[in-house]
C-alpha positions as CSV (number, residue, x, y, z in Angstrom):
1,X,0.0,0.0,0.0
2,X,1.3,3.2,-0.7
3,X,2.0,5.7,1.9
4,X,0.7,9.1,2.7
5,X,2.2,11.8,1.1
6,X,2.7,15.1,2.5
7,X,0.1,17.5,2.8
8,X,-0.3,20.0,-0.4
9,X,-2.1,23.0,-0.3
10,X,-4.0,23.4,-3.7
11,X,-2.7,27.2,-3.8
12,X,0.7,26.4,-3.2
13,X,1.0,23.8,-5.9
14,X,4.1,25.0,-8.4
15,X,2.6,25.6,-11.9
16,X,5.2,24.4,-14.3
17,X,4.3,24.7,-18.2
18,X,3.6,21.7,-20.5
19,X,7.0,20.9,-23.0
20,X,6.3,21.4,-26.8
21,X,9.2,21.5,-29.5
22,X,9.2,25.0,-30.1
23,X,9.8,27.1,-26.6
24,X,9.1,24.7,-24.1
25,X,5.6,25.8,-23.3
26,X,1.9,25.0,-24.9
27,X,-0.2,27.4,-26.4
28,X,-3.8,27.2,-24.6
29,X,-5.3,26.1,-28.3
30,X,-3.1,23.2,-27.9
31,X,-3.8,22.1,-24.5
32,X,-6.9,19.6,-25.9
33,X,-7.1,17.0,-28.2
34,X,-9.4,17.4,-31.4
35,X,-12.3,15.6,-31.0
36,X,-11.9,12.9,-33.5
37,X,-8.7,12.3,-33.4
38,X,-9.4,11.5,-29.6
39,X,-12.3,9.4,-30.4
40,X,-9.8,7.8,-32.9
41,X,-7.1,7.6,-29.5
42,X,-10.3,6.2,-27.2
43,X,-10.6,3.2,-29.8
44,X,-7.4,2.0,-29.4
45,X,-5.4,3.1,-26.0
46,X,-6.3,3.3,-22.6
47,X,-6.3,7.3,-21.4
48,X,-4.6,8.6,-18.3
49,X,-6.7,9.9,-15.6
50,X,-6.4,11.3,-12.2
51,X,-9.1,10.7,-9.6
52,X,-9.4,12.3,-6.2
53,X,-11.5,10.8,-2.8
54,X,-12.7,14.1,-1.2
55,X,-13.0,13.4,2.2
56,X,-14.5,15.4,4.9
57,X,-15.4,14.7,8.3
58,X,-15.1,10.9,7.6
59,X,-17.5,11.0,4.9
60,X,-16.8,11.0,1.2
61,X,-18.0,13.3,-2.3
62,X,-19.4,11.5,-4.7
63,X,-21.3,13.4,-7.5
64,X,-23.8,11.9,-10.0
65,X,-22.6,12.2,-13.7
66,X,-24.4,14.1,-16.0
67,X,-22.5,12.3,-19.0
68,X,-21.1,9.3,-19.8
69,X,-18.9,7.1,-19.1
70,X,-21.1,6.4,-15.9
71,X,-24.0,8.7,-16.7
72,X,-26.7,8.6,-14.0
73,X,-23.9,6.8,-11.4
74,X,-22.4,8.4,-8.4
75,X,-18.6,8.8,-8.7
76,X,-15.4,10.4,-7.6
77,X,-14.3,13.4,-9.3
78,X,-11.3,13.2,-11.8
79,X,-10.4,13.4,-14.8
80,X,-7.6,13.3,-17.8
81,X,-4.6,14.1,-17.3
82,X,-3.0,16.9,-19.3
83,X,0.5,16.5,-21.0
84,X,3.3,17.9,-18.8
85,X,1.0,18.3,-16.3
86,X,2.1,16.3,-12.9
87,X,-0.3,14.1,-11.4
88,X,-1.0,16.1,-7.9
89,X,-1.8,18.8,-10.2
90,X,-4.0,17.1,-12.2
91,X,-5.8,15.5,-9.1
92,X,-6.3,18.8,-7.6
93,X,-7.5,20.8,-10.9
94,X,-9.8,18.2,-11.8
95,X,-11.1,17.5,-8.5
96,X,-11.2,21.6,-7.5
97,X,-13.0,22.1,-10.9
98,X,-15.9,19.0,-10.7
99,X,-16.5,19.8,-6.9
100,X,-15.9,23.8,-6.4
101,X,-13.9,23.2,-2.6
102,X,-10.4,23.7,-2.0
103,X,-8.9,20.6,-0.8
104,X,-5.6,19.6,0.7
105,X,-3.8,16.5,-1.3
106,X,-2.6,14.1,1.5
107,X,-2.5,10.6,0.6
108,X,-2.0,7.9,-3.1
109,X,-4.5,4.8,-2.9
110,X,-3.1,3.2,-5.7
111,X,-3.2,3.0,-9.5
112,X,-6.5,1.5,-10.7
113,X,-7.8,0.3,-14.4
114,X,-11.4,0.9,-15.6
115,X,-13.3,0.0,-18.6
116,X,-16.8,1.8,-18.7
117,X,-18.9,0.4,-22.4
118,X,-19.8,3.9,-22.9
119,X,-18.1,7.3,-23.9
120,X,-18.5,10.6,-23.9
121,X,-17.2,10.8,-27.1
122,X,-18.8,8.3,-29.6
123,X,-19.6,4.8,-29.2
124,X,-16.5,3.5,-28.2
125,X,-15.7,1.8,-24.8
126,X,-13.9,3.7,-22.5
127,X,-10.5,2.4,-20.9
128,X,-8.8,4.5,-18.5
129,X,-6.0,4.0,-16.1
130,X,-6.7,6.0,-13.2
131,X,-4.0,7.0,-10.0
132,X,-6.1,7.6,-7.4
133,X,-5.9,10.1,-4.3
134,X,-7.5,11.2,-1.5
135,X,-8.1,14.5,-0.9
136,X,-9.2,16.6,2.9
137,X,-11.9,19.0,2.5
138,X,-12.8,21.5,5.5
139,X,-15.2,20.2,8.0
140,X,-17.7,23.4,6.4
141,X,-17.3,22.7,3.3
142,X,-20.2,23.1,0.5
143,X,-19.9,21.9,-3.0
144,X,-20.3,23.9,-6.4
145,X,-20.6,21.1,-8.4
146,X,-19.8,21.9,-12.4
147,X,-22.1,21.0,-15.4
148,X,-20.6,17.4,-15.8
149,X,-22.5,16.5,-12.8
150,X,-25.8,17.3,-11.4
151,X,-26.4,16.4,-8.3
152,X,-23.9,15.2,-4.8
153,X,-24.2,13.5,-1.4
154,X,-21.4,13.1,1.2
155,X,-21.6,9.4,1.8
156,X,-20.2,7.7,4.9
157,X,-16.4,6.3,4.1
158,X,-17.5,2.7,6.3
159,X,-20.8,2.3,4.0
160,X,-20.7,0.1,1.1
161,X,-22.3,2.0,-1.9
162,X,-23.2,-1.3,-4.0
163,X,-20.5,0.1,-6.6
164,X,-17.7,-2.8,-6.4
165,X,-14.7,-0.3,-7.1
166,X,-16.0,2.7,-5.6
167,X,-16.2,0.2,-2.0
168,X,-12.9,-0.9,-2.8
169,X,-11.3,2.3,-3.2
170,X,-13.4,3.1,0.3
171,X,-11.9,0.1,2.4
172,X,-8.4,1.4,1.1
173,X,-9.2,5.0,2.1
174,X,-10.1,3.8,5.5
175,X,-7.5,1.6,5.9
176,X,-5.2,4.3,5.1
177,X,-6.9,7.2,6.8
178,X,-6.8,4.3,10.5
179,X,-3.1,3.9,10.0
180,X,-2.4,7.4,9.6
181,X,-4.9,8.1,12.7
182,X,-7.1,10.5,10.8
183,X,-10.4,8.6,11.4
């Protein structure tokens, strides 16, 4: 099991530029992938993703997608990675952006592999690779979720949901959050 890592501030998180060939950084217009040719990526490679367990007062964020993969399901927030983009950043933009709080990064589950039958982007399964964290929002804390979800519930860390990975990804949280006495 991977250990805790130290405690990151989302604010205090360097923001280091993406590499391209011509001056080391990436234009904005660059920063996404045109849509086909990621539908064309999606039907033959598994995508990078970053997911984040927001955890707050021993309960957990889970949001209900708005689109697919897992329309209609609660899940964590997360999302792809961006190139030349490290992966605590990544956790904490996508998580920040999906949820509206400002967490504090403190701990890796694990790296996880998902295949959902559906896509956002076409008809093409979706297979991603997902590294996993868990993330401390304050005890006050209210969501703003954004427009890829539309609805939220703090759910108890120690209750099974009925979602196989999402409970699995819960007995590691507590696990990890018992050893590190934060329970």
């Amino acid at each position: 099991m991977a250990g805790p890592l130290t405690p990151v501030q989302s604010d205090k998180l360097p923001t280091s530029p993406a590499l391209d060939w011509r001056d080391g950084r990436v234009a904005a217009e660059h920063a996404w992938v045109p849509e086909q040719l990621y539908r064309d990526i999606l039907e033959r490679m598994p995508i990078v993703c970053v997911d984040t367990l927001i955890i707050r007062d021993g309960e957990v964020l889970l949001t209900r997608r708005s689109q697919e993969p897992q329309a209609g399901s609660l899940w964590l927030q997360g999302g792809r990675m961006r190139k030349g983009e490290q992966l605590t950043e990544a956790a904490l933009r996508t998580a920040e952006q999906e949820s509206g709080l400002s967490l504090t990064l403190c701990g890796l589950l694990g790296t996880f592999s998902t295949v959902f039958e559906a896509s956002a982007h076409g008809d093409s399964t979706t297979h991603t690779v997902n590294v996993t964290f868990v993330a401390l929002a304050e005890h006050d804390a209210r969501p703003q979720i954004d427009n890829t979800h539309d609805d939220f519930v703090w759910w108890p860390l120690k209750k099974p949901t009925g979602n196989s990975y999402l409970d699995q990804l819960f007995v590691l949280a507590a696990k990890q959050s018992d050893v590190a006495g934060r329970t």
